[in-house]
N, C-alpha and C positions, 0 to 999 in steps of 0.2 A: 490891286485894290486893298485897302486896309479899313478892316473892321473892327468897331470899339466896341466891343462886347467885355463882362466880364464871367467866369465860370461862377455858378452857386456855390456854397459850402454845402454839400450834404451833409457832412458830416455834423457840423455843428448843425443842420436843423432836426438831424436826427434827437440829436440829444434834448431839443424844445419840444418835441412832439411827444404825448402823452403815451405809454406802452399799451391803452386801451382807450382808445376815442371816437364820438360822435362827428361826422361831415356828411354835409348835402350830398355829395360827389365823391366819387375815390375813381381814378382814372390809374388803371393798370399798364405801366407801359408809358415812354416818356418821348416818343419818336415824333414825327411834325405831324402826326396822326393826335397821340395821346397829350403833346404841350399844346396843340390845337383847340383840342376839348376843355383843357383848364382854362387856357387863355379867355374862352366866351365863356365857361360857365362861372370861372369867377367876374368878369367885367358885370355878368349879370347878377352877382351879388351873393350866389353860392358861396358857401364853406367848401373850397376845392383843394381836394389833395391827389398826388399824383405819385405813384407809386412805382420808381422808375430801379433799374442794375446798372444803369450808367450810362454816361455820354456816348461809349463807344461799345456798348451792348449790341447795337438794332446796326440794320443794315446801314441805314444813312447814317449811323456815325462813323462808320468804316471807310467810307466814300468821299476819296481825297479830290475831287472836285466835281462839283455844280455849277452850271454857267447857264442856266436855263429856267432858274427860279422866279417867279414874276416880281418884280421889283429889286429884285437884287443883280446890281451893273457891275460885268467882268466874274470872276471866278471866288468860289471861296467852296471850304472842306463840308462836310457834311455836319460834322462836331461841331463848326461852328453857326452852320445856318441852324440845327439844333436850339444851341445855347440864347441864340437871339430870339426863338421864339419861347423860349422858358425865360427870360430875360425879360420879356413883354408879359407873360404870364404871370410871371409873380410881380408886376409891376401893380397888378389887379387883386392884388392879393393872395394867389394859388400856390400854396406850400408843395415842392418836392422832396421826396424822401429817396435816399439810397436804399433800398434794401428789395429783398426778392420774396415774389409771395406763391406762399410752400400750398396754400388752398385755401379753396372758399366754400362760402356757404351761398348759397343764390336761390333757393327754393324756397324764399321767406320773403315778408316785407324788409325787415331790417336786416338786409345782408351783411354777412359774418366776412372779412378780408383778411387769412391769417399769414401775414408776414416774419420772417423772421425776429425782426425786431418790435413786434406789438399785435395786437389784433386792431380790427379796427371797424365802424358801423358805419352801414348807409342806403338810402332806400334807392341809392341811384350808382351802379358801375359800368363803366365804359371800360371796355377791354380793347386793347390796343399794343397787343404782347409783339404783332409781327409774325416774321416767318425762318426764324433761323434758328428751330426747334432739330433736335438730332432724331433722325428713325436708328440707323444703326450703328451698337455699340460695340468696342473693339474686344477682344478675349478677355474674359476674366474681368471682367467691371459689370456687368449684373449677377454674376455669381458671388463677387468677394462687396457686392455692393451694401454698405455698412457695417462690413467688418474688413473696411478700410477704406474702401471709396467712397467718398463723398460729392454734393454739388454742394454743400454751403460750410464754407469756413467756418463763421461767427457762430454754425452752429453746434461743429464737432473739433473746433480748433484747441478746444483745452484738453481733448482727449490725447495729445500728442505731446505733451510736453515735454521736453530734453528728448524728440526724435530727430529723424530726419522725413521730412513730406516732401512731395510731389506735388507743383502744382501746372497744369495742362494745358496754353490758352492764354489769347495775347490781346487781349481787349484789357477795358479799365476794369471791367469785373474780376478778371483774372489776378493782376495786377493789383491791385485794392486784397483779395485773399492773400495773394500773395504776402504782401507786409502786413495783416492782419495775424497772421501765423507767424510771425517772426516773433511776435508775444509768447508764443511756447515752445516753439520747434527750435531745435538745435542747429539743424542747417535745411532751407528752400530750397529745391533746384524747379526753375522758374523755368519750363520748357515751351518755345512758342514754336508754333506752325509753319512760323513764315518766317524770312530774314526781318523781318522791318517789324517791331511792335505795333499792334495798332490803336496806340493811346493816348489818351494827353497829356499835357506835358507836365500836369505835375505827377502824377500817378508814376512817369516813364524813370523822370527824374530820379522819384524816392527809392525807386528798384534799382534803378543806375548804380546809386551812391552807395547801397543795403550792405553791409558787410556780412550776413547770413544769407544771402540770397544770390544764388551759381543760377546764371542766367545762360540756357542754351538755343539758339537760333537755330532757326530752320529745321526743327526736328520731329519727326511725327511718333504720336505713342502707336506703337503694334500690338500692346499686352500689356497687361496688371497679372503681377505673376503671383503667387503665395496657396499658399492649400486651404487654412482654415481661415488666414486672415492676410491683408496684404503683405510682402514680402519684399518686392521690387517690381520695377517697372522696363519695358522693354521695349527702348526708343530707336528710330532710325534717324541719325543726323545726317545732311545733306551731303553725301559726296565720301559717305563712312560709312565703315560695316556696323551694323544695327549692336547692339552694347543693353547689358542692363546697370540699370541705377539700385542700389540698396535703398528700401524708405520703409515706413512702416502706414502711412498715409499718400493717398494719391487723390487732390481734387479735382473735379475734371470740369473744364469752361469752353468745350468745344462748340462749335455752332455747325444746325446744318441748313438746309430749305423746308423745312416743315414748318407751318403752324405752330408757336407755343400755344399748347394749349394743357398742357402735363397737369397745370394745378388748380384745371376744372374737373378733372375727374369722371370725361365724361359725361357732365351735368348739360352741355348745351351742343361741340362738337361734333361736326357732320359724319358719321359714318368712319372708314380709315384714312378720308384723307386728313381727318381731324381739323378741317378750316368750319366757317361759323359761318350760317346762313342770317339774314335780316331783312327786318321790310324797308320799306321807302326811308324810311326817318334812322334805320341802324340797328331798330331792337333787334333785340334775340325773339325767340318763344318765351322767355321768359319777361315776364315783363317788369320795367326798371333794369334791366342789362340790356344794354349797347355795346355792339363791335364796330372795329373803324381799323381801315389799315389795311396791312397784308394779311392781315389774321383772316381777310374775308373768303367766301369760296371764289367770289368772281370782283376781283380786284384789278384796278391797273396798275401796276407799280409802279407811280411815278410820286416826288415829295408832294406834288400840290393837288395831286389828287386826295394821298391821305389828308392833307391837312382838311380840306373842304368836306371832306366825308366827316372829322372831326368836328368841324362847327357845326356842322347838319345835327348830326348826335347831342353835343351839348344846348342848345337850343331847342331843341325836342326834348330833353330833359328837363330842362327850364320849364317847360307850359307842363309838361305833366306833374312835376312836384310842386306848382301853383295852380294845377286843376283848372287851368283854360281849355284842358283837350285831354281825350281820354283816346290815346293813341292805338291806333287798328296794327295788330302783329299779320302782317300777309307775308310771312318769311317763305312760307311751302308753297307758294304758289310757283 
């Protein structure tokens, strides 16, 4: 089966996007859950923006075939049933963004979205993060953590310049810091989990070609090693005796089965399993935030489930920021 899709530029929509701006909607999360929610909330006329890490971030962009999506005949990757529904969405007008958002504010009407690359307002969030948040962290990465480990390039990558970094993790996020850092660092060594990257292709490509960038397969981190500040790192390659790397930087893009939910703070977050309770229509307790997706406590994981839980969400958003309905929170029941 061959499908005509084509991938967004985030990049250059990053650069048209204001570093502080007003939207109806801001949808956290870009998976068939979260291009779900923009897709109906912009078709309904919303200012919709979508606040995604990447095509191959979320579980279903990882997921080298689907054969069971409703209207879609024979097989296709997860990246791409993704892309075709952001493809549909921004056909409606709904901006996506690359970048990753570090925390919010949600106890207000005009909720506060602070992303790495801007803040951003709205009276309406749909959280749609997923579930490949990490509980445990390997030696020495919450000890040495900001004094040398990092989760965001874009944000500590000029601290490193004329070094050598580490970076962790084999998705397009990964990949994306990875050549982002080649802007300072001396030398990358681009360590992924598994033999097979799992990215698209142009992300995979630009690393392929990178002449600063030592790509190592199949490799797992065991340790961030260093006293005061990172020093090196301490890798097992598949089928080798475990080895350290000298760096002075280690970003780390691993993924695990928890809930993202790191940059709520708490604010909405059921208890330790950290998933997100809602009533009928998706809210939180909070009202104007919606959850949709894996993020929930009691979810199916299947794509068209999330997706449907997303229209539900954005749609229910719709009536209440036009005051047709003044929606009942029954989350604790």
């Amino acid at each position: 089966m061959t499908l005509d899709f084509t991938l967004s530029t985030d990049t250059a929509t990053n650069d048209l996007l204001s570093p502080t701006a007003q939207h109806d909607v801001v949808v956290i999360g870009g998976g068939p859950a979260g291009a779900t929610a923009a897709l109906y909330a912009a078709r309904a006329g919303l200012d919709t923006l979508v606040i995604d890490k990447g095509l191959t971030a979320g579980a279903l962009g990882l997921t080298p075939k689907i054969a069971n999506y409703p209207g879609i005949l024979g097989e296709v990757s997860g990246a791409e049933l993704v892309a075709l529904i952001r493809q549909q969405a921004e056909s409606f007008g709904a901006t996506f963004l690359q970048d990753k958002v570090q925390a919010v504010e949600l106890e207000r009407g005009d909720k506060a979205i602070y992303a790495n690359n801007g803040t951003f307002y709205t009276p309406v969030v749909i959280i749609a993060t997923g579930s490949m948040g990490r509980g445990r962290r390997v030696e020495g990465e919450e000890r040495l953590l900001g004094r040398g480990v990092s989760y965001c390039a874009t944000c500590d990558g000029a601290f490193f310049r004329d070094q050598d970094v580490a970076v962790v993790g084999n998705d397009d996020e990964a990949l994306d810091a990875a050549l982002y850092l080649t802007r300072f660092a001396r030398r990358v060594h681009l360590i992924s989990p598994t033999m097979e990257l799992k990215s698209t292709a142009g992300p995979q490509g630009a690393v392929m070609g990178h002449s600063k960038i030592e790509l190592i397969l199949g490799a797992s981190l065991r340790e961030v090693q260093g006293d005061k500040h990172v020093e090196s790192i301490l890798i097992a390659p598949r089928g080798e005796p475990a080895r350290s790397i000298a760096v002075s930087g280690t970003f780390i893009f691993l993924q695990g089965n928890l809930p993202v939910t790191d940059f709520l703070q708490g604010q909405i977050s059921d208890g330790p399993t950290e998933c997100m309770r809602v009533d009928h229509e998706f809210q939180t307790r909070l009202p104007g935030v919606f959850a949709v997706g894996d993020v929930l406590c009691d979810h199916v994981k299947q794509a068209v489930v999330a997706a449907a839980e997303g229209a539900v969400a954005a749609m229910a958003a719709e009536k209440q920021l036009h005051g047709r309905r003044q929606l009942s929170v029954d989350w604790a029941k």
